[in-house]
C-alpha positions as CSV (number, residue, x, y, z in Angstrom):
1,X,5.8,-69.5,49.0
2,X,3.6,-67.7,47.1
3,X,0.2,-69.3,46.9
4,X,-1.0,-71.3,44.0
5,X,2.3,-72.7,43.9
6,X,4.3,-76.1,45.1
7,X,6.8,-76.2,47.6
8,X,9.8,-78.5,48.2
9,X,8.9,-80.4,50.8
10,X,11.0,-79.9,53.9
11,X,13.6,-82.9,53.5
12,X,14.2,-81.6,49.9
13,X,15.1,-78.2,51.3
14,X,17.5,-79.6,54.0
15,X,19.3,-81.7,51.9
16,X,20.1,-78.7,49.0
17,X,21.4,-76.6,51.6
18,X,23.3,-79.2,53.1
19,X,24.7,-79.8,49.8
20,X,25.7,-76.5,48.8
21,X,23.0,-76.3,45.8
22,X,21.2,-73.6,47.7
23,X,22.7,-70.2,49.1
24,X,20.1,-68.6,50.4
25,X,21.0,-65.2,47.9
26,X,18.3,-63.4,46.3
27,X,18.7,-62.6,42.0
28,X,19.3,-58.7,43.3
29,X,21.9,-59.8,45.4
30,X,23.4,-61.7,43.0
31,X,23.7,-58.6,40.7
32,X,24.7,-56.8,43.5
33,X,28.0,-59.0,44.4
34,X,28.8,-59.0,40.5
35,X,28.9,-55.1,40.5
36,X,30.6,-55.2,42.9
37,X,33.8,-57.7,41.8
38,X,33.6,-56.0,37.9
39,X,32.2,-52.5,38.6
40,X,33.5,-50.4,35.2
41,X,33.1,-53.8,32.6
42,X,30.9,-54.0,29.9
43,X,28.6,-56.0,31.2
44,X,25.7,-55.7,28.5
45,X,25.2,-54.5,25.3
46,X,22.4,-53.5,22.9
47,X,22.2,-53.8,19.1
48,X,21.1,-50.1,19.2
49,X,24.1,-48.7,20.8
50,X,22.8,-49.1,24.8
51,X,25.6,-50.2,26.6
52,X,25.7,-51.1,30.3
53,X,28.8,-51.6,32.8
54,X,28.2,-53.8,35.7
55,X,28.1,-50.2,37.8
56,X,25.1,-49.2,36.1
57,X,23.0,-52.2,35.8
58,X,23.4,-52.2,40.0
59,X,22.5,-48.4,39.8
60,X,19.3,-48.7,37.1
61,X,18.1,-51.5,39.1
62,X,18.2,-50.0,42.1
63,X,16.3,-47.0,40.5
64,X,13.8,-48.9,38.8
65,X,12.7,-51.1,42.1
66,X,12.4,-47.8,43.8
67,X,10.4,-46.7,41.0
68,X,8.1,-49.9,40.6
69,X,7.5,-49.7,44.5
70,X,6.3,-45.8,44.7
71,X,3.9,-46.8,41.6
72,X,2.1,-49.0,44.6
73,X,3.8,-52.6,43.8
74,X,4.6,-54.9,46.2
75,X,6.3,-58.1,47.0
76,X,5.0,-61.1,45.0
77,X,2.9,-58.8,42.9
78,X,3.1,-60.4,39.0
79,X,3.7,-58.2,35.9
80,X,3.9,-59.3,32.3
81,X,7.0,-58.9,31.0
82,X,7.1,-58.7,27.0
83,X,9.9,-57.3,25.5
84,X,12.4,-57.6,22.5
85,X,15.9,-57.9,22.8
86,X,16.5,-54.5,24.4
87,X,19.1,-53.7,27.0
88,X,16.9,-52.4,28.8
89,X,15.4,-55.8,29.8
90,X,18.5,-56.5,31.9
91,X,17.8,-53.8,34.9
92,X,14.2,-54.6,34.7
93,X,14.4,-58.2,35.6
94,X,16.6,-57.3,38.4
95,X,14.9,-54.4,39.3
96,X,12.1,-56.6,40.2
97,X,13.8,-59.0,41.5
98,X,14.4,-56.2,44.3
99,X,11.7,-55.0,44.4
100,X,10.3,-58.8,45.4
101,X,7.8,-58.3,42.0
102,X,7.1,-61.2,39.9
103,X,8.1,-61.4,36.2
104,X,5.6,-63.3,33.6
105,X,8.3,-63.9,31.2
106,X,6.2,-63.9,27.4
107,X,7.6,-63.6,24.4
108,X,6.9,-61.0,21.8
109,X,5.1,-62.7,19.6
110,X,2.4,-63.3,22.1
111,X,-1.2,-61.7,21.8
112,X,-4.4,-61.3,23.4
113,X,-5.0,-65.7,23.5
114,X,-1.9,-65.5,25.9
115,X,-1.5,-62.4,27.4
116,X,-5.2,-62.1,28.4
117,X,-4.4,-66.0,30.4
118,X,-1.7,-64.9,31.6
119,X,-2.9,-61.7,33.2
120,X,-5.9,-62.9,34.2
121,X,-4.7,-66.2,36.0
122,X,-2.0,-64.4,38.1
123,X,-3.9,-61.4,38.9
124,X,-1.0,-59.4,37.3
125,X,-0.8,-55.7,38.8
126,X,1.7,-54.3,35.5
127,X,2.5,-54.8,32.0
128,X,5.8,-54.0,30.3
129,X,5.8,-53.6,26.8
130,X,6.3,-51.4,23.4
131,X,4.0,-49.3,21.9
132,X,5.0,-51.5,18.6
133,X,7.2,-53.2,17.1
134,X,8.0,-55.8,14.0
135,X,4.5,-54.1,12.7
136,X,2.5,-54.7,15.3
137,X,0.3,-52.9,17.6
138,X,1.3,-53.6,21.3
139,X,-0.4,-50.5,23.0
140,X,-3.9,-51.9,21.5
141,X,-2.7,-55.4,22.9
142,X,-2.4,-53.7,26.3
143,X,-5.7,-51.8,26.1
144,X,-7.5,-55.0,25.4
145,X,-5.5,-57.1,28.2
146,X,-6.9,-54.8,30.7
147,X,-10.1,-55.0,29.2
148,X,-9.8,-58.6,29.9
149,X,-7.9,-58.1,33.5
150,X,-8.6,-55.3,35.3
151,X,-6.0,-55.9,37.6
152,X,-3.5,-54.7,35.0
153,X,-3.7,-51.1,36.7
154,X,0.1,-50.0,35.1
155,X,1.2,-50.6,31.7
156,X,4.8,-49.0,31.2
157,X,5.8,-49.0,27.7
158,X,9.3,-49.1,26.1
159,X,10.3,-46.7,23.4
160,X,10.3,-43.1,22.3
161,X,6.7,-43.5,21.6
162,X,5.3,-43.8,24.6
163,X,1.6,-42.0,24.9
164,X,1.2,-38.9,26.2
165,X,0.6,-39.4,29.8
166,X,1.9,-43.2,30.4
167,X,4.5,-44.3,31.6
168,X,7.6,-44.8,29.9
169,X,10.4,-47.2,31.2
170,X,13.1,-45.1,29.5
171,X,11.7,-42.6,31.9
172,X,11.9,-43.9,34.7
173,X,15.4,-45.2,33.9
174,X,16.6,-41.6,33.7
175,X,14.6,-40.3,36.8
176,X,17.0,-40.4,39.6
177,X,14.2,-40.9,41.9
178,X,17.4,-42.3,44.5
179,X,18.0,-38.9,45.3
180,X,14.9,-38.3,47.2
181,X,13.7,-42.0,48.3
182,X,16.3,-44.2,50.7
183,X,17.6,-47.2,48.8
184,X,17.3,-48.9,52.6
185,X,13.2,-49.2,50.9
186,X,14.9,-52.4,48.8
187,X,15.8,-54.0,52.2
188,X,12.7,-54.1,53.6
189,X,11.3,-56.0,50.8
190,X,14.0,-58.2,50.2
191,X,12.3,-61.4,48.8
192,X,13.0,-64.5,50.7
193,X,15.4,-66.9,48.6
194,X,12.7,-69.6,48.8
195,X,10.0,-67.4,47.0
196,X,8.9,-67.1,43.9
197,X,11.5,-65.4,41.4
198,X,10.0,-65.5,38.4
199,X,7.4,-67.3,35.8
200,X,8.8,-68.7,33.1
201,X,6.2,-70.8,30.6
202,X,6.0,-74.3,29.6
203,X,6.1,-75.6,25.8
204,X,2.3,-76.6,27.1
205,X,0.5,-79.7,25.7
206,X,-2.5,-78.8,27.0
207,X,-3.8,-75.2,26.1
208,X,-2.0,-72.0,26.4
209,X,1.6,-72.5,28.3
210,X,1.3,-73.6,31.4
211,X,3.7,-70.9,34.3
212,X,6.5,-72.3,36.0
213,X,7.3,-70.9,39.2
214,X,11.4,-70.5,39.7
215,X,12.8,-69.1,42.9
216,X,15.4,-67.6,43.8
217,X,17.5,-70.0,45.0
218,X,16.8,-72.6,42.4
219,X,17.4,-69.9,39.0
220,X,20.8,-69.0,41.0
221,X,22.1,-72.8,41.4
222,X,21.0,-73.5,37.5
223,X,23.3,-71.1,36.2
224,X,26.0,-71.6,39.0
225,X,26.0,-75.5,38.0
226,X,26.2,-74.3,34.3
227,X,29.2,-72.5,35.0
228,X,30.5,-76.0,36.5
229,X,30.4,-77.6,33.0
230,X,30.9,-74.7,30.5
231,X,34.1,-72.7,30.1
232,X,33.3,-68.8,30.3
233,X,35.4,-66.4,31.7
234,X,35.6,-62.5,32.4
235,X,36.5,-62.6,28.6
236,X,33.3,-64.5,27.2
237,X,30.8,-62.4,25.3
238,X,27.7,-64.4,24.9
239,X,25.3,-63.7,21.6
240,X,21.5,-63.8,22.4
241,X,19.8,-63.7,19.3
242,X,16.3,-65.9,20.7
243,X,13.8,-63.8,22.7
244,X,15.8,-63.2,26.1
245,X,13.0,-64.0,28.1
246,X,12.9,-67.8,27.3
247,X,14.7,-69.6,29.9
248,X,17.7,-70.5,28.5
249,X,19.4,-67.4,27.7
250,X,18.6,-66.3,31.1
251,X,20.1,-69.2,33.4
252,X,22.9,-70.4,30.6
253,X,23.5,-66.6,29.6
254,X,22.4,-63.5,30.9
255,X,23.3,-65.1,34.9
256,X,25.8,-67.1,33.7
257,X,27.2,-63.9,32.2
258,X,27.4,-61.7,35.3
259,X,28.7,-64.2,37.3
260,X,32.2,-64.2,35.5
261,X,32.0,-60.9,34.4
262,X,31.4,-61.8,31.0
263,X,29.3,-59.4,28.9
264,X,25.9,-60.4,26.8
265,X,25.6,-59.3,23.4
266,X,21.8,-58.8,22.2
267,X,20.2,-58.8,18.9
268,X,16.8,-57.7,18.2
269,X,16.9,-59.5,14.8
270,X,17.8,-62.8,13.8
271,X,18.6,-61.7,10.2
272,X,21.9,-63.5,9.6
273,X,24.4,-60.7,7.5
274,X,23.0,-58.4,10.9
275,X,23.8,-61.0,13.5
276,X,27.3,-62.0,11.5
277,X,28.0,-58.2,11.9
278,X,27.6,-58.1,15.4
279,X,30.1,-61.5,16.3
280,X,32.2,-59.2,14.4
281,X,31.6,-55.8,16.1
282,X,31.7,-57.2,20.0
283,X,34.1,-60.1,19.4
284,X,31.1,-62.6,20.0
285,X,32.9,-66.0,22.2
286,X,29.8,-67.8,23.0
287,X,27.0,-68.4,20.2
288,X,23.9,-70.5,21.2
289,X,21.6,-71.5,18.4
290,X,19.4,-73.7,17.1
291,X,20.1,-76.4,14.2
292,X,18.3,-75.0,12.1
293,X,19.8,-71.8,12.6
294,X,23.1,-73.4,12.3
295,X,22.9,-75.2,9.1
296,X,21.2,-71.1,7.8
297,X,24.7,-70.0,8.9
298,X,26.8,-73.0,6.7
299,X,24.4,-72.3,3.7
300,X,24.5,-68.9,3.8
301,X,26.9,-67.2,0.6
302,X,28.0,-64.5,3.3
303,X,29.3,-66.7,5.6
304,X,32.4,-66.6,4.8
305,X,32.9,-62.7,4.0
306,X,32.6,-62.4,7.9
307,X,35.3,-62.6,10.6
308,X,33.5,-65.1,12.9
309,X,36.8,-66.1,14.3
310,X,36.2,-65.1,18.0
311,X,33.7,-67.8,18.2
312,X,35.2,-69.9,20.5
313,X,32.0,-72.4,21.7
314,X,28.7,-73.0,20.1
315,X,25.7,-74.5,22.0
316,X,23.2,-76.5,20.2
317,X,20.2,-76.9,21.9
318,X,16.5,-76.9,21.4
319,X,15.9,-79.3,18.9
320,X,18.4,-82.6,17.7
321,X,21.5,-82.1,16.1
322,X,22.2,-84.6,14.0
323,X,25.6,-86.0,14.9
324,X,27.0,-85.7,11.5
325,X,26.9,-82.4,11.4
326,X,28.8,-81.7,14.5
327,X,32.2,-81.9,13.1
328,X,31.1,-79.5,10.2
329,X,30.1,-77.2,12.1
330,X,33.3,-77.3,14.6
331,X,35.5,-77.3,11.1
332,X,33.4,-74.6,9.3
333,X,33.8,-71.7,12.9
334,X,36.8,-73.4,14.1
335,X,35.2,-73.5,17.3
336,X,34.0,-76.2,20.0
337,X,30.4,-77.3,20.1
338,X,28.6,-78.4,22.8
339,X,25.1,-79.7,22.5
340,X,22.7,-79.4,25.6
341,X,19.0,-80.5,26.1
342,X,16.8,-78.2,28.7
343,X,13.6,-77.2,30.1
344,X,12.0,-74.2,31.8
345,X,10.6,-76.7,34.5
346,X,14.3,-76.7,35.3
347,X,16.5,-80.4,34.0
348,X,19.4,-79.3,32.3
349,X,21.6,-81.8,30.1
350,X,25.0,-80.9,28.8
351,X,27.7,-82.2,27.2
352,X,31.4,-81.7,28.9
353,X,34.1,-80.7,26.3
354,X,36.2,-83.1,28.1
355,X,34.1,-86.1,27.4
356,X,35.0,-88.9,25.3
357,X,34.1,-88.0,20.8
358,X,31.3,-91.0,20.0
359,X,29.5,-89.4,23.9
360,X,29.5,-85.9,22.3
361,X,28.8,-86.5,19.0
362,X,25.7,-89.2,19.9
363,X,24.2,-88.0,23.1
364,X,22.9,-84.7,24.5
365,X,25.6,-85.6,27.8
366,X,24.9,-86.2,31.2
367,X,22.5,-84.7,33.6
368,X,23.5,-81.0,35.0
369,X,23.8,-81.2,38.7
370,X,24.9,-84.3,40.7
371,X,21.3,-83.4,42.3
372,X,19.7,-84.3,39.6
373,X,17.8,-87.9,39.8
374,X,17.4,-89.2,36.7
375,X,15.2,-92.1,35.4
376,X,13.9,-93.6,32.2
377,X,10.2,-95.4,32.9
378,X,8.0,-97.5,30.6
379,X,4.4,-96.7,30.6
380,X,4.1,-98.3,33.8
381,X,6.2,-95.9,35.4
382,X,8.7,-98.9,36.1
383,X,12.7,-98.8,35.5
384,X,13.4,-99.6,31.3
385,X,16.6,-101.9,31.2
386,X,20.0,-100.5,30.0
387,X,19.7,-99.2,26.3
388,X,16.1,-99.3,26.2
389,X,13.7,-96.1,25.4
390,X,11.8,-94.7,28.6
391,X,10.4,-91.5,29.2
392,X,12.5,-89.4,31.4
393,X,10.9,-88.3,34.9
394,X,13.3,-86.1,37.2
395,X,13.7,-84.6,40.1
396,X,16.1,-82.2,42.1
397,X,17.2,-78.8,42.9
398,X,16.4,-76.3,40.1
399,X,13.2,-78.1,38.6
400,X,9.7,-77.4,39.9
401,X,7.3,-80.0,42.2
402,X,4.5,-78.0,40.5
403,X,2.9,-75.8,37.5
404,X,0.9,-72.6,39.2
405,X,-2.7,-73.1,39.7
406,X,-2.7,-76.1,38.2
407,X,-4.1,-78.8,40.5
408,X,-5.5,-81.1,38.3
409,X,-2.7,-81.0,36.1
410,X,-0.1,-81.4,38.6
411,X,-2.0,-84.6,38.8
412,X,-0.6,-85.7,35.8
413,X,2.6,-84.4,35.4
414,X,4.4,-85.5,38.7
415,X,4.2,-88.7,40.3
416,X,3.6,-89.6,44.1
417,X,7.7,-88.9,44.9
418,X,7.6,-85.6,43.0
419,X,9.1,-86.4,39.7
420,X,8.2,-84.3,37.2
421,X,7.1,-86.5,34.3
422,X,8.7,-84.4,31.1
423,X,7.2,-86.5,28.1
424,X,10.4,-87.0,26.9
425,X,11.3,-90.5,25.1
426,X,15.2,-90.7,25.8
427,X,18.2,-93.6,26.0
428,X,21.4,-94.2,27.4
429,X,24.1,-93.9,25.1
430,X,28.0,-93.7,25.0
431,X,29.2,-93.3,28.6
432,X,25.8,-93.0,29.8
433,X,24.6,-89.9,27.6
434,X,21.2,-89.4,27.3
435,X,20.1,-89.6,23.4
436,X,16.9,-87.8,22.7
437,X,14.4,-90.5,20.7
438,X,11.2,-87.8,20.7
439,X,8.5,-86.7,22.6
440,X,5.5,-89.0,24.5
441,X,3.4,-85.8,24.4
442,X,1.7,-84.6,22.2
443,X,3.6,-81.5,21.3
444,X,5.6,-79.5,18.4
445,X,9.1,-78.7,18.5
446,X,8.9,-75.9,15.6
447,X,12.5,-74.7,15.5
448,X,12.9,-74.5,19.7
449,X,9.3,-73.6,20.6
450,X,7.1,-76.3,21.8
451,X,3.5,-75.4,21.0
452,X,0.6,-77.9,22.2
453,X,-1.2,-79.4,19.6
454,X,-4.5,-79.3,21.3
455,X,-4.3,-75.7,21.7
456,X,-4.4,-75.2,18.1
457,X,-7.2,-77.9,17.6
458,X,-9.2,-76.0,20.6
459,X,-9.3,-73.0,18.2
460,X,-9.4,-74.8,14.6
461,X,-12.8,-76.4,16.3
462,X,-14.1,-73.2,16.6
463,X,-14.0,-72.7,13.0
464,X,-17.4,-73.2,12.2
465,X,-17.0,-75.4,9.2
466,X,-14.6,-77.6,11.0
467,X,-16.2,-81.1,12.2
468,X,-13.0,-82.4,13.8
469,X,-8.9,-81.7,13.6
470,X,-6.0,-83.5,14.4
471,X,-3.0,-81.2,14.5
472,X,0.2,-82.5,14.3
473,X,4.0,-82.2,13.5
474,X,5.7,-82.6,10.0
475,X,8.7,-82.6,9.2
476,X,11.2,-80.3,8.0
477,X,14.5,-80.0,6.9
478,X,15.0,-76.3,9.1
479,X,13.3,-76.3,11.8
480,X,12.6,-79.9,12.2
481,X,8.7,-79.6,12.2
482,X,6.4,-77.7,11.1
483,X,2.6,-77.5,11.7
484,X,0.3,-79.6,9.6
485,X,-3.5,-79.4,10.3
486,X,-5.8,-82.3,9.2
487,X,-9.3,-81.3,9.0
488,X,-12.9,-83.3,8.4
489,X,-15.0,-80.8,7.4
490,X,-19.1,-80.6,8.1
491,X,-21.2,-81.8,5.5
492,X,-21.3,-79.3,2.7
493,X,-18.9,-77.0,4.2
494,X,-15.6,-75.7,2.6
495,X,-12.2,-74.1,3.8
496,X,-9.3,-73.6,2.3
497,X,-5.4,-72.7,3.9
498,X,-5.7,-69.4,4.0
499,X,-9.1,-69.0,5.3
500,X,-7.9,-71.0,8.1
501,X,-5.5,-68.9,8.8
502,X,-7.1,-65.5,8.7
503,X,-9.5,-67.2,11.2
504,X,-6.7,-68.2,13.2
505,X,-5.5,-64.9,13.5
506,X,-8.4,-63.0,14.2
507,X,-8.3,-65.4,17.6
508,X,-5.0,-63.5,17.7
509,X,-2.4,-66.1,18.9
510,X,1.3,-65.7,17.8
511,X,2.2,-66.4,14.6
512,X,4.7,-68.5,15.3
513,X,1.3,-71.4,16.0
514,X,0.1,-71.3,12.9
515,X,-0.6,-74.0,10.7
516,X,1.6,-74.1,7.8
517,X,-0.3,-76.8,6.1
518,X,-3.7,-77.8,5.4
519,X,-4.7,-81.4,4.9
520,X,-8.8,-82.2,4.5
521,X,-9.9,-85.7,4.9
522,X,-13.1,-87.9,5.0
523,X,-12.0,-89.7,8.1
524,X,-8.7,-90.1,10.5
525,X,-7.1,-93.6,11.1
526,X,-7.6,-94.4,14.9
527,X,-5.6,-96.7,17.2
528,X,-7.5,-99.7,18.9
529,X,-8.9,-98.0,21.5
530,X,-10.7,-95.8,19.6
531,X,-8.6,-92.5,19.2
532,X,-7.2,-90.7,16.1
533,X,-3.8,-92.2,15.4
534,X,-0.9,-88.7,15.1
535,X,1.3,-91.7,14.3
536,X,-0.5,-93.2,10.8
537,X,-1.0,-89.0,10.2
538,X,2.3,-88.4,11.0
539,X,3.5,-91.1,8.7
540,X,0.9,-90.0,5.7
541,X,2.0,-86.2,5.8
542,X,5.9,-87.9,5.9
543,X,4.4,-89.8,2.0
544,X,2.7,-87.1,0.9
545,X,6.2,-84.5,1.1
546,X,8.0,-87.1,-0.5
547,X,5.8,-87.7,-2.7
């Protein structure tokens, strides 16, 4: 396994093959066998007008590989990955996965705080990405990532746009570079199914995301047990409005997909009249969102101008439902909704269609995979009694035994039998459902991403009239929270909101981690050992938007 990471040890690895979790197939070859069964299907399509069969995404992928290999990559080289919602995206990630490269999975609203981490702690060899988009200036961002990296030696840019002289992943898509290399070049670098797949990145409560390494074996037995509990078909059409990249839409969609011969649907913007137009236009049978994107749709005055009625299931997930609004939403699409509860370190929850109304509507469902183990601990790490709150630590055979490079926090995060330790405060509900009660770390759930609080405070510190910050959570009726900064301020210093966040952004992190509040105090309540108290903030910020 590639270095810097953790392995299962060796009775883990017996006893998922023995079980039947583990196959011993590589991503490629999982592709491979779905071209295969549903060859001429639609098997992805682009809210530009790119549309792939299953035929093509085996042929582009093959291409690509061949392509990313004569540009001097090699098995278990990284490369940054950050791209919209582009079909495109599809023969990339399994282009590499032939090719035995390593995906960094970031999202687009990254910038040189991440990327430069990111590239710098893996070493990465490439970087995909536009030359801009959504206003922004990506081939500067690349420029100064290998300014930071110099081990960035290839940046391939998507677009029309490309400069002179780079290279262009459209390009290299169209260059039928097959015809003079032997596709046997893919076999001899076939990735072992125990290796490293991918990166995908942690919500993160300490600094920038943390990387979880998924292999191959693992990201195919997510999405296979997925299929176990959710009803797609060759007829399902699955809308991916969220950036592609983030886990979920990969294992619960874009896998889950090309296993039944079902077809992905993507959308660059989440603008609801353009994402009601595409359900419309592809017939749309599978629509994950978030709440708060959810209860956009029901208040929105176009809703119901739209033929949504090939909606067949909607999946809640990322942030709580509320359970009162599950039968509105069911009545208002006339559709099914399941809600599910996940992680990119791997633990899945979802709820069956088949189980019993007060399970569905009050818990997030049952674990995934019968290989899940599943407990609830006090702050002892000991066993909470039936009903009781306890954070959930898990372990089994899609979640990771360790973050890469990350000794000290693996430390912390897994105990001494390899449970991962998620933060999350759950109980057992109806039938044994999990109910979400919040989060034991110190992190912000801001509509679906989970952004560390002391990253922010790292940077607000910086600020050099800023004494101290507590960053935390507020609440909000949308996206469930929103980011509030309290600030003590150095004697005879000022700052308002929006010099904060200019200074914020010239440290160039994503938007998306901004504060959205300012609060400036004299002093913070502590707890009785001495440190600030998020809870008496949480509770003041809670007054103060009532108020």
């Amino acid at each position: 396994m590639l270095e810097g990471c953790t392995p299962w040890p060796g009775e883990f690895v017996k006893r998922y093959v023995e079980a039947g979790y583990w196959e011993g197939r590589t991503l490629g070859e999982m592709l491979d066998e779905a071209a295969e069964k549903f060859g001429p299907r639609e098997a992805v399509v682009g809210d530009d007008g790119t549309r792939y069969t299953y035929d093509d995404l085996k042929r582009l992928s093959d291409r690509l590989a061949l392509h990313l290999l004569e540009l001097g990559l090699r098995p278990k080289d990284r490369v940054l990955v950050q791209l919209l919602n582009v079909a495109e995206f599809v023969p990339l990630y399994f282009a590499m996965a032939k090719a035995g490269t390593i995906p960094v999975m970031a999202l687009p609203q990254h910038r040189l705080h991440e990327m430069g981490f990111f590239a710098e702690l893996t070493e990465a060899r490439a970087y995909v990405l536009p030359v801009r988009a959504r206003g922004f200036e990506y081939g500067q961002l690349a420029r100064e990532v290998q300014q930071k990296a110099p081990s960035v030696q290839h940046v391939i840019y998507y677009g029309d746009d490309a400069p002179p002289g780079s290279l262009s992943l459209k390009n290299l898509l169209a260059d039928p570079i097959e015809e003079r290399v032997s596709l046997s070049k893919l076999a001899e670098v076939r990735p072992d199914p125990m290796e490293v797949a991918l990166f995908q990145l942690s919500g993160g409560t300490t600094g920038v995301p943390k990387l979880i390494p998924r292999t191959h074996n693992d990201y195919i037995y997510n999405s296979r047990a997925i299929l176990d509990v959710l009803p797609y078909s060759e007829d399902s059409a699955y809308l991916c409005m969220i950036p592609i990249a983030h886990n979920y839409p990969v294992t619960a969609g874009l896998q889950t997909m090309l296993m039944k011969g079902g077809k992905v649907v993507l959308s660059q913007s989440p603008d609801l009249d353009h994402v009601m137009k595409l359900i419309e236009k592809e017939r749309v049978t599978v629509f994950p969102a978030v709440p708060s994107l959810l209860i956009r749709f029901l208040n929105d005055p176009g809703f119901r101008q739209h033929d949504l009625s090939s909606i067949k299931l909607i999946i809640s997930g990322a942030q709580k439902l509320q359970p009162e609004l599950k039968p509105k939403l069911e009545e208002a699409f006339k559709a099914r909704l399941i809600e599910a509860f996940g992680m990119a370190e791997g633990f899945n929850c979802f709820n069956r269609l088949t189980n019993p109304l007060e399970m569905r509507l009050e818990t997030v469902g049952l674990p995934l995979s019968p290989g899940d183990e599943v407990r609830l601990v006090d702050e002892q790490g000991r066993d909470v009694p039936a009903g009781e709150i306890g954070e959930l630590i898990t372990r089994g055979p899609y979640t990771l035994r360790g973050y890469y490079k990350a000794p000290e926090h693996n430390k912390t995060a897994f105990n001494d039998e390899g449970f991962y330790l998620t933060g999350d405060l759950m109980r057992r509900g109806p039938g044994g459902g999990l109910i979400v009660e919040g989060r034991r770390k110190d992190m912000i759930n801001r509509g679906g991403e989970h952004i560390s609080a002391e990253e922010i405070e790292n940077l607000v510190l910086t600020h050099p009239a800023v004494h101290n910050v507590a960053v935390i959570g507020m609440p909000d009726p949308d996206l469930g929270e929103r980011i509030c900064a309290y600030v003590i301020l150095r004697p005879g210093q000022s700052l308002t909101f929006q010099e904060l966040s200019s200074f914020l952004l010239s440290k160039q992190i994503a938007k998306f981690k901004l504060p959205e509040r300012l609060e400036l105090a004299s002093e913070f309540p502590l707890t009785n050992i001495g440190k600030v108290s998020k809870k008496d903030l949480r509770e003041d910020i809670a007054r103060r938007l009532k108020g």
